[in-house]
FIGU-659486 format. One record per residue (C-alpha): residue number from 1; residue in three letters; y, z, x. Coordinates in steps of 0.05 Angstrom, whole numbers, m for minus. Layout:
<pt pos="NUM" code="Ala" Y="Y" Z="Z" X="X"/>
...
REM end
This chain:
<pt pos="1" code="Unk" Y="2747" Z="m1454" X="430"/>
<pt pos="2" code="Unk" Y="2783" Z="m1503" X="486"/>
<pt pos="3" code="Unk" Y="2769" Z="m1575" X="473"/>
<pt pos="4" code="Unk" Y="2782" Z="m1642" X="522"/>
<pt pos="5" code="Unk" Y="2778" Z="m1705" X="521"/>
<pt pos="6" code="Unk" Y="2723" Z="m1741" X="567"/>
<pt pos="7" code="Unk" Y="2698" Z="m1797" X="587"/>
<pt pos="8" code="Unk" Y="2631" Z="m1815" X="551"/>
<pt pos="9" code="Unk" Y="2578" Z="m1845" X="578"/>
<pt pos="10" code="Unk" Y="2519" Z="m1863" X="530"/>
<pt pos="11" code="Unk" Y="2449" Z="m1867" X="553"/>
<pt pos="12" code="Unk" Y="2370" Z="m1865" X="525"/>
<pt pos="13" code="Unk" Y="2362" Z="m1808" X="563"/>
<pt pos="14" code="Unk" Y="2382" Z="m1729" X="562"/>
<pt pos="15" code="Unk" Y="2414" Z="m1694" X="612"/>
<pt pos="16" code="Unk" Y="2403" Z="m1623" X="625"/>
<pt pos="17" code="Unk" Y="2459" Z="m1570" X="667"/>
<pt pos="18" code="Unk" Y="2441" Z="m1563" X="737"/>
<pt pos="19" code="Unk" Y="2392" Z="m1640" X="739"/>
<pt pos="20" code="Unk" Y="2411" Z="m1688" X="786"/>
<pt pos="21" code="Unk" Y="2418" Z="m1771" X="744"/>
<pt pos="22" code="Unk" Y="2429" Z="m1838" X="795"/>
<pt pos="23" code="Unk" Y="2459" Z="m1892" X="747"/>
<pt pos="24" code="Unk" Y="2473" Z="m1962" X="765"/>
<pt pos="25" code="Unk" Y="2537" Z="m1979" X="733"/>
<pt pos="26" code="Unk" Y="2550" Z="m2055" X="719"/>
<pt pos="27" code="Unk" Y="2583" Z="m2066" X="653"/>
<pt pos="28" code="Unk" Y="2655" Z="m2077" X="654"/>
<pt pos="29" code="Unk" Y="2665" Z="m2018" X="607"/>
<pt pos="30" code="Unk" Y="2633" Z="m1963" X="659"/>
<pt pos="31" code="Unk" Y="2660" Z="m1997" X="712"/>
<pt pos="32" code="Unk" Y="2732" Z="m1986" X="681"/>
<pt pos="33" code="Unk" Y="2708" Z="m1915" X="676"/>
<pt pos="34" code="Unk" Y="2677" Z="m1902" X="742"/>
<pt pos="35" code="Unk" Y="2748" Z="m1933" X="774"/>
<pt pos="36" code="Unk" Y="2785" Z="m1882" X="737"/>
<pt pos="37" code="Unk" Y="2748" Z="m1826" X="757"/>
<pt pos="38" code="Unk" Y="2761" Z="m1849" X="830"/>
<pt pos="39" code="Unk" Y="2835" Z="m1843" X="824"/>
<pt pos="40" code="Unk" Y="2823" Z="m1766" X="814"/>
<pt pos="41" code="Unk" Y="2834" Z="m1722" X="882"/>
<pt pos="42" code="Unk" Y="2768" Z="m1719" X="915"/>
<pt pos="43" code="Unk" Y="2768" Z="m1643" X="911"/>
<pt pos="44" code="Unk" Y="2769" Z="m1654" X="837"/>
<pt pos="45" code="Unk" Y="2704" Z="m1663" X="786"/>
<pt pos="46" code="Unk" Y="2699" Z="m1723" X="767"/>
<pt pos="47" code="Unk" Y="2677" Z="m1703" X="695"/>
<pt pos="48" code="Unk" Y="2649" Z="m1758" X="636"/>
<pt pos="49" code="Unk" Y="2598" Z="m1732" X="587"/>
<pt pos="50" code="Unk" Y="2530" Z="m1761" X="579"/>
<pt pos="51" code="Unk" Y="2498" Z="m1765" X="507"/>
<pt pos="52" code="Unk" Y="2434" Z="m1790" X="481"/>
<pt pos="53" code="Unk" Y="2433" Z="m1847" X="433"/>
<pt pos="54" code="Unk" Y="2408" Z="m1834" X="368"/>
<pt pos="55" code="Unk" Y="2409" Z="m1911" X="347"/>
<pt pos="56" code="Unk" Y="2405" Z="m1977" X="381"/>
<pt pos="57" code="Unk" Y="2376" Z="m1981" X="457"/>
<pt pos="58" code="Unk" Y="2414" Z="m1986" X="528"/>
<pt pos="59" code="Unk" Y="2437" Z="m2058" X="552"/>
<pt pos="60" code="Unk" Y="2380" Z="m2058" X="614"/>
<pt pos="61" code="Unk" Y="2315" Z="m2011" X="616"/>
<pt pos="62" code="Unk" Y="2307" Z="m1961" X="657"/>
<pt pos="63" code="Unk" Y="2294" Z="m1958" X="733"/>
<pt pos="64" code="Unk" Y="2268" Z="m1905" X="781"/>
<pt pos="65" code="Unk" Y="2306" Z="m1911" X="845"/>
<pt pos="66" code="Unk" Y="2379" Z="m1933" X="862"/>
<pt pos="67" code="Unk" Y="2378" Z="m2003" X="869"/>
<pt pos="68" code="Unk" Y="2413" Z="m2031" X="935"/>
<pt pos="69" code="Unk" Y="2404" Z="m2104" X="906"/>
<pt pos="70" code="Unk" Y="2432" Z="m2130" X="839"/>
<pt pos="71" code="Unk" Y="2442" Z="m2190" X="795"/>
<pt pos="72" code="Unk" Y="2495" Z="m2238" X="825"/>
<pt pos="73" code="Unk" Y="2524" Z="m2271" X="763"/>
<pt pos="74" code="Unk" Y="2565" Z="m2213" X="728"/>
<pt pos="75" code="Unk" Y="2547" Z="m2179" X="653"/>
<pt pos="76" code="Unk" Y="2590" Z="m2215" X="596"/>
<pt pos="77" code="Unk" Y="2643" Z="m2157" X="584"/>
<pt pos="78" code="Unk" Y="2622" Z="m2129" X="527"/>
<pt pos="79" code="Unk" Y="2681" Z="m2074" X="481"/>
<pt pos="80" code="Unk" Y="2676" Z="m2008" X="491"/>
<pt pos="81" code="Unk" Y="2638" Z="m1987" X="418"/>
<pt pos="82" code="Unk" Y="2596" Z="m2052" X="417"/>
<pt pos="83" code="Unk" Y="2522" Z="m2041" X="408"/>
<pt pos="84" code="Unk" Y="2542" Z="m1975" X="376"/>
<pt pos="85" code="Unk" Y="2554" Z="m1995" X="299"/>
<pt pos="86" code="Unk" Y="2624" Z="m1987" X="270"/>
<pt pos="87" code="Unk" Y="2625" Z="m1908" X="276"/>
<pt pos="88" code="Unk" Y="2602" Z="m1897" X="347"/>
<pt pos="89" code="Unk" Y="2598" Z="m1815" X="350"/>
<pt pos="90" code="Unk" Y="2539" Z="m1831" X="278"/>
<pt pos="91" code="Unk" Y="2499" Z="m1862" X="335"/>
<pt pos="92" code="Unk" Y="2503" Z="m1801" X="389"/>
<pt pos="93" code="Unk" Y="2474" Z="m1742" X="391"/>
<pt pos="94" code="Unk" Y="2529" Z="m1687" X="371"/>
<pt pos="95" code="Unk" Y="2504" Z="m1645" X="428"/>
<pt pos="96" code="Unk" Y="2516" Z="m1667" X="506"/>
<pt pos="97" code="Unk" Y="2518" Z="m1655" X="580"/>
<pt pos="98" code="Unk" Y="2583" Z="m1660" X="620"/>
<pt pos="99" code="Unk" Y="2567" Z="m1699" X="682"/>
<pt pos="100" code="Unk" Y="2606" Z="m1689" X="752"/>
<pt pos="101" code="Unk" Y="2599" Z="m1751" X="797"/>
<pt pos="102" code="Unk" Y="2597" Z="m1724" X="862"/>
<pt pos="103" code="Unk" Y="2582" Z="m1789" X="894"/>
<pt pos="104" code="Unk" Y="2606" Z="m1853" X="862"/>
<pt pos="105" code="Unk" Y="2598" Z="m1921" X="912"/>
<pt pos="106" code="Unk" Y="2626" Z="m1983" X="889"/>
<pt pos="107" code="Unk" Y="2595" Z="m2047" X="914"/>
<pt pos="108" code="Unk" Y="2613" Z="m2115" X="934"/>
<pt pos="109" code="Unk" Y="2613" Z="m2140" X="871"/>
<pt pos="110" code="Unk" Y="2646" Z="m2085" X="834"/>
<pt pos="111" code="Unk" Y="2588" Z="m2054" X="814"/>
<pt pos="112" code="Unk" Y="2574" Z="m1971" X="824"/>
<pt pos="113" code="Unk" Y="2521" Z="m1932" X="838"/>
<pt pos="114" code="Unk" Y="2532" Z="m1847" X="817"/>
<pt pos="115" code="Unk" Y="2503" Z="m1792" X="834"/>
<pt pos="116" code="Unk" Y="2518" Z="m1744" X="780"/>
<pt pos="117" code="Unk" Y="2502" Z="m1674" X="768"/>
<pt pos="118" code="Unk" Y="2494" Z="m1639" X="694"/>
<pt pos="119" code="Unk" Y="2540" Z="m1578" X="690"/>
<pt pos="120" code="Unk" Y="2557" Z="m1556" X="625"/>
<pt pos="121" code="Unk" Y="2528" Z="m1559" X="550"/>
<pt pos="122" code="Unk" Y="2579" Z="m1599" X="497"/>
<pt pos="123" code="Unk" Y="2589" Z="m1607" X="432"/>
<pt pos="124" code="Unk" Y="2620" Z="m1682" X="404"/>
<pt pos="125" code="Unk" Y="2676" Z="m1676" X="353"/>
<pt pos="126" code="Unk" Y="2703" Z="m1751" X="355"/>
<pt pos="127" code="Unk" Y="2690" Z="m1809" X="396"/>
<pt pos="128" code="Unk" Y="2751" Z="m1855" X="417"/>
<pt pos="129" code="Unk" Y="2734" Z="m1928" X="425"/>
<pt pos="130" code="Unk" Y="2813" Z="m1951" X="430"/>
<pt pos="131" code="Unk" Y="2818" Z="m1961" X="504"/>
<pt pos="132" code="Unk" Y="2772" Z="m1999" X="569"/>
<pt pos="133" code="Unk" Y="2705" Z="m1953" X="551"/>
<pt pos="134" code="Unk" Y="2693" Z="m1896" X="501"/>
<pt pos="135" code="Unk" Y="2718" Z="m1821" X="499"/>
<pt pos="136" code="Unk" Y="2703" Z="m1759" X="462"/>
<pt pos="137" code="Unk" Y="2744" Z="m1702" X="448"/>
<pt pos="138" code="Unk" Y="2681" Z="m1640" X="468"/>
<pt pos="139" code="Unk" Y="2690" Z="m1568" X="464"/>
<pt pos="140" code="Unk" Y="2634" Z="m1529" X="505"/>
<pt pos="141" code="Unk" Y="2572" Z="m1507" X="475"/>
<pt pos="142" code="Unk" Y="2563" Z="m1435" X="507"/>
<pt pos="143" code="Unk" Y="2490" Z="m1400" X="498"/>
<pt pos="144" code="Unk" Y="2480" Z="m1346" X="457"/>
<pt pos="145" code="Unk" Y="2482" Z="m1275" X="498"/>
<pt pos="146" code="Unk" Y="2420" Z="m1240" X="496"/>
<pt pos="147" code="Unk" Y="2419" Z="m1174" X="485"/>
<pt pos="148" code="Unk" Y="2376" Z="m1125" X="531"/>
<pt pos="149" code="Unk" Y="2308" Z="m1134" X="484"/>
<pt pos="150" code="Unk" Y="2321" Z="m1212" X="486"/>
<pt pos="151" code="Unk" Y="2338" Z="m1215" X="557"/>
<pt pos="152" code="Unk" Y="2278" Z="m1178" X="577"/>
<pt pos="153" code="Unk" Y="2241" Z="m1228" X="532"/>
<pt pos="154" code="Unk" Y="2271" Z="m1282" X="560"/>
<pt pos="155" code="Unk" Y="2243" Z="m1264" X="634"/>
<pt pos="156" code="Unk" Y="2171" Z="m1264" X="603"/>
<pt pos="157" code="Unk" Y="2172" Z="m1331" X="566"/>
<pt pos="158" code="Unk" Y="2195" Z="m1353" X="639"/>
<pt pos="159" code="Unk" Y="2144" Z="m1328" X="677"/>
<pt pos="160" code="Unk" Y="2097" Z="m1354" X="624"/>
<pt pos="161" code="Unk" Y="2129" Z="m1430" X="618"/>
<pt pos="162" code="Unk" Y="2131" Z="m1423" X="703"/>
<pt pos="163" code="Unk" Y="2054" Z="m1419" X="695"/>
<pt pos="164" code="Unk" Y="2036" Z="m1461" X="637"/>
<pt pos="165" code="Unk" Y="2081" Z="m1513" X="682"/>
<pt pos="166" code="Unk" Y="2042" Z="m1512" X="740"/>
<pt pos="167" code="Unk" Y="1986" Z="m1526" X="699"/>
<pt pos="168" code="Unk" Y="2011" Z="m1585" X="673"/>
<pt pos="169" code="Unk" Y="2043" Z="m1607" X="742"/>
<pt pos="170" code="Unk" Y="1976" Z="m1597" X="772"/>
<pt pos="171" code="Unk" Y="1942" Z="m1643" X="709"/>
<pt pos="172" code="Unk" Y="2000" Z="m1695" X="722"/>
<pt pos="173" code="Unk" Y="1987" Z="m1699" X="799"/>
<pt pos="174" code="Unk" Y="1913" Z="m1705" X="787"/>
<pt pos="175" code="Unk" Y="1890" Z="m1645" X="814"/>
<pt pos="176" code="Unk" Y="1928" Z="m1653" X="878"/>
<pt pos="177" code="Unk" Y="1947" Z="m1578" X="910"/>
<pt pos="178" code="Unk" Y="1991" Z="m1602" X="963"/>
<pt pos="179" code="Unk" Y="2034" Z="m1646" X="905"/>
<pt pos="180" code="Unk" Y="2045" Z="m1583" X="867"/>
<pt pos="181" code="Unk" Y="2113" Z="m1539" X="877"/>
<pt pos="182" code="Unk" Y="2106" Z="m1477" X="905"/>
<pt pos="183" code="Unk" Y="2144" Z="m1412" X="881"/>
<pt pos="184" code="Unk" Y="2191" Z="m1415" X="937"/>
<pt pos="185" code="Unk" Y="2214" Z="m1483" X="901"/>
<pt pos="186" code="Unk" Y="2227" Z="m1460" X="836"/>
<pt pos="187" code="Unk" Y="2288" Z="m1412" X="809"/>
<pt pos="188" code="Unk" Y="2270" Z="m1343" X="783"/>
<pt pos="189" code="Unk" Y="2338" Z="m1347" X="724"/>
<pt pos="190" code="Unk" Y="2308" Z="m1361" X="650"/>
<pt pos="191" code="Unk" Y="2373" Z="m1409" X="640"/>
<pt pos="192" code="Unk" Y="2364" Z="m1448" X="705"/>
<pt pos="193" code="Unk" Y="2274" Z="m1450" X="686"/>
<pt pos="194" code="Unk" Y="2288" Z="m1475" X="617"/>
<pt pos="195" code="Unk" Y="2332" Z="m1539" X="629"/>
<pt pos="196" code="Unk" Y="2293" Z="m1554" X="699"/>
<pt pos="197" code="Unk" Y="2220" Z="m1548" X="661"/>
<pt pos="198" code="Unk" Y="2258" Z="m1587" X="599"/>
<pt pos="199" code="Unk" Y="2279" Z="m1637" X="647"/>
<pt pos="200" code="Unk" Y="2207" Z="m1654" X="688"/>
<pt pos="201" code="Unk" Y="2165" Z="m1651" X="629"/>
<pt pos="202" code="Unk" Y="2150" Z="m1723" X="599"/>
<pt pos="203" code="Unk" Y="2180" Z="m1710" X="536"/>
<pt pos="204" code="Unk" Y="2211" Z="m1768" X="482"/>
<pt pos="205" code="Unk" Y="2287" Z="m1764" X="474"/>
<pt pos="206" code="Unk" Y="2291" Z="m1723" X="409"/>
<pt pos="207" code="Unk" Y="2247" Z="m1672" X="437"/>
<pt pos="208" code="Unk" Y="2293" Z="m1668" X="501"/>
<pt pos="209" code="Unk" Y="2348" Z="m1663" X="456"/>
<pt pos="210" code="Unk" Y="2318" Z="m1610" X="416"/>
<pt pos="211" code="Unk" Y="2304" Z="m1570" X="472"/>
<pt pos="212" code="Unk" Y="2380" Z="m1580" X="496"/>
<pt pos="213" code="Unk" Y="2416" Z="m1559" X="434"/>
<pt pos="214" code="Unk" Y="2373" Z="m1498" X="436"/>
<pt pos="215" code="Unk" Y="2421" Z="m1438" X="412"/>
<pt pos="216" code="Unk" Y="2391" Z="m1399" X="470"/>
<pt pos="217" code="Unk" Y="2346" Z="m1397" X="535"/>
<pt pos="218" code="Unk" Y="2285" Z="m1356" X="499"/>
<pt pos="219" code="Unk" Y="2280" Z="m1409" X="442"/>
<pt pos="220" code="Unk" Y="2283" Z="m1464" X="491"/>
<pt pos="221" code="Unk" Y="2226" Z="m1426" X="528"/>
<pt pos="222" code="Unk" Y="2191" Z="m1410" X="467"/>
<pt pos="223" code="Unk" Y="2186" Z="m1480" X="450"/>
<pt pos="224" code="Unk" Y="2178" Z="m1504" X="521"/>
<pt pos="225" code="Unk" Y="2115" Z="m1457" X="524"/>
<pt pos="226" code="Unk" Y="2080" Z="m1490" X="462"/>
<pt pos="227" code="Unk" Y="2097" Z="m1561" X="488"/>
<pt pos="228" code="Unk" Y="2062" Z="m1551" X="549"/>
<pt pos="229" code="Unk" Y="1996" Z="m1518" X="528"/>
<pt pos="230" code="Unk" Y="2001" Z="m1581" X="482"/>
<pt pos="231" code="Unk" Y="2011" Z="m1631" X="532"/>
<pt pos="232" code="Unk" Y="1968" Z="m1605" X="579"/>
<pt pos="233" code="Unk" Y="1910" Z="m1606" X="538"/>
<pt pos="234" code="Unk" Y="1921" Z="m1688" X="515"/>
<pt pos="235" code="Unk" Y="1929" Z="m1697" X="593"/>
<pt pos="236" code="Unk" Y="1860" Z="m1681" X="601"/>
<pt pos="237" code="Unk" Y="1832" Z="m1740" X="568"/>
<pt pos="238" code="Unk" Y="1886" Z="m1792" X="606"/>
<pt pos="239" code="Unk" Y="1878" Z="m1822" X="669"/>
<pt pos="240" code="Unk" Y="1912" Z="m1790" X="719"/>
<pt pos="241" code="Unk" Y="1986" Z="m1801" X="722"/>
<pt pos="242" code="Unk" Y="2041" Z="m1787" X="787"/>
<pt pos="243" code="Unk" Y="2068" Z="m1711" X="787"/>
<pt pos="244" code="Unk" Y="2139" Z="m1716" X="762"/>
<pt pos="245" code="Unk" Y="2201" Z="m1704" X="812"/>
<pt pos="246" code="Unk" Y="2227" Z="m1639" X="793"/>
<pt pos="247" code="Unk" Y="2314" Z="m1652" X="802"/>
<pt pos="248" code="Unk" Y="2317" Z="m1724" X="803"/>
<pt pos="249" code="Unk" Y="2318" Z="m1776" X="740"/>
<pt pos="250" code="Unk" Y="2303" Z="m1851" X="737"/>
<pt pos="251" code="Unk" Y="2360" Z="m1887" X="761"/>
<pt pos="252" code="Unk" Y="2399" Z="m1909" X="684"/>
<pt pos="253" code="Unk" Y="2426" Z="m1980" X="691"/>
<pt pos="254" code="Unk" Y="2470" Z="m1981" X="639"/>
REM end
């Protein structure tokens, strides 16, 4: 299987193909990276590959928004494996997301804020930590082809998560109709239902992940369908909570 080498950008969050994730760069180490993706031709991706941390916790906490406003005394550069224990790719998840920036800013003071777009499934086989930030060599992580039976399957679990969903959207929103997505908002693929309901539900990082490295779209439904009648049920005895935006993560500072 083809293999390259990628910019990697660790986070405390999972990215999922086709999900939209703001960051707010400031460390010296992603800013190093962001300003080599810029020399690329604009009509080229600007590829790095997010992976969840296993161990150890991001430099800032998270943020919903893109920030317009930031600290004016810079971050103390920090190396490119530091915070990450002596064998960096032991503190990743093995399985990632390759990230194209389509929008990358750079502010005053050096800073970046992305706008960066999941794409494709990969799997880690090293982590570099020799040069300005860290890279991994990744070879893609294709899904398994259903057959016929399984594909059909795979249309039903949809149809079922795309209900059980709005059932949980509608406990999250508080009962609100007009907060609720509407079928015209939603894709009718398996693949495309399985990472977007993966991505909105409020879900801890290893579950994300677990629904991520899925070998295919009907297991990730299949679990995705059980998670939902679950969380739907403890919803019912919280306070309600804000619906979740559907494409767009908290803003990562990193």
């Amino acid at each position: 299987m083809t293999t390259a080498r990628l910019p990697l950008f660790p986070l405390n969050a999972v990215l999922f193909p086709g999900l939209v994730l703001p960051l707010n760069v400031f460390e010296e180490r992603y800013r190093a990276m962001m300003r080599e993706l810029l020399k690329s031709d604009e009509d080229e991706p600007r590829r790095f590959v997010v992976v969840a941390i296993r161990d150890g916790r991001e430099t800032a906490s998270t943020a919903t928004g893109m920030p317009d406003t930031v600290a004016a005394a810079p971050p103390p550069e920090r190396a490119p494996a530091e915070g990450f224990g002596p064998d960096p790719i032991q503190t990743f998840h093995r399985v990632g997301c390759v990230a194209d920036a389509a929008t990358i800013r750079e502010r005053a003071d050096g800073s970046f804020e992305i706008l960066a777009t999941g794409t494709t499934r990969v799997r880690l086989l090293s982590v570099e930590a020799s040069g300005p930030y860290l890279t991994a060599e990744v070879e893609e992580l294709a899904e398994e082809t259903p057959g016929e039976d399984e594909g059909d399957e795979a249309g039903a679990l949809a149809e079922g998560v795309l209900r059980a969903f709005r059932a949980y959207q509608k406990r999250l929103a508080g009962a609100s109709e007009r907060s609720l997505a509407t079928g015209a908002d939603l894709p009718d693929d398996p693949s495309v239902i399985s990472y977007l309901v993966a991505a909105a539900t409020v879900l801890d990082v290893p579950t994300k992940q677990r629904l991520l490295q899925a070998p295919d779209t009907a297991t990730r439904l299949r679990e995705e369908l059980t998670l939902l009648r679950k969380e739907t049920a403890v919803i019912r005895y919280l306070p309600s909570l804000p619906a979740t935006d559907l494409t767009r993560a908290p803003t990562h500072p990193n």
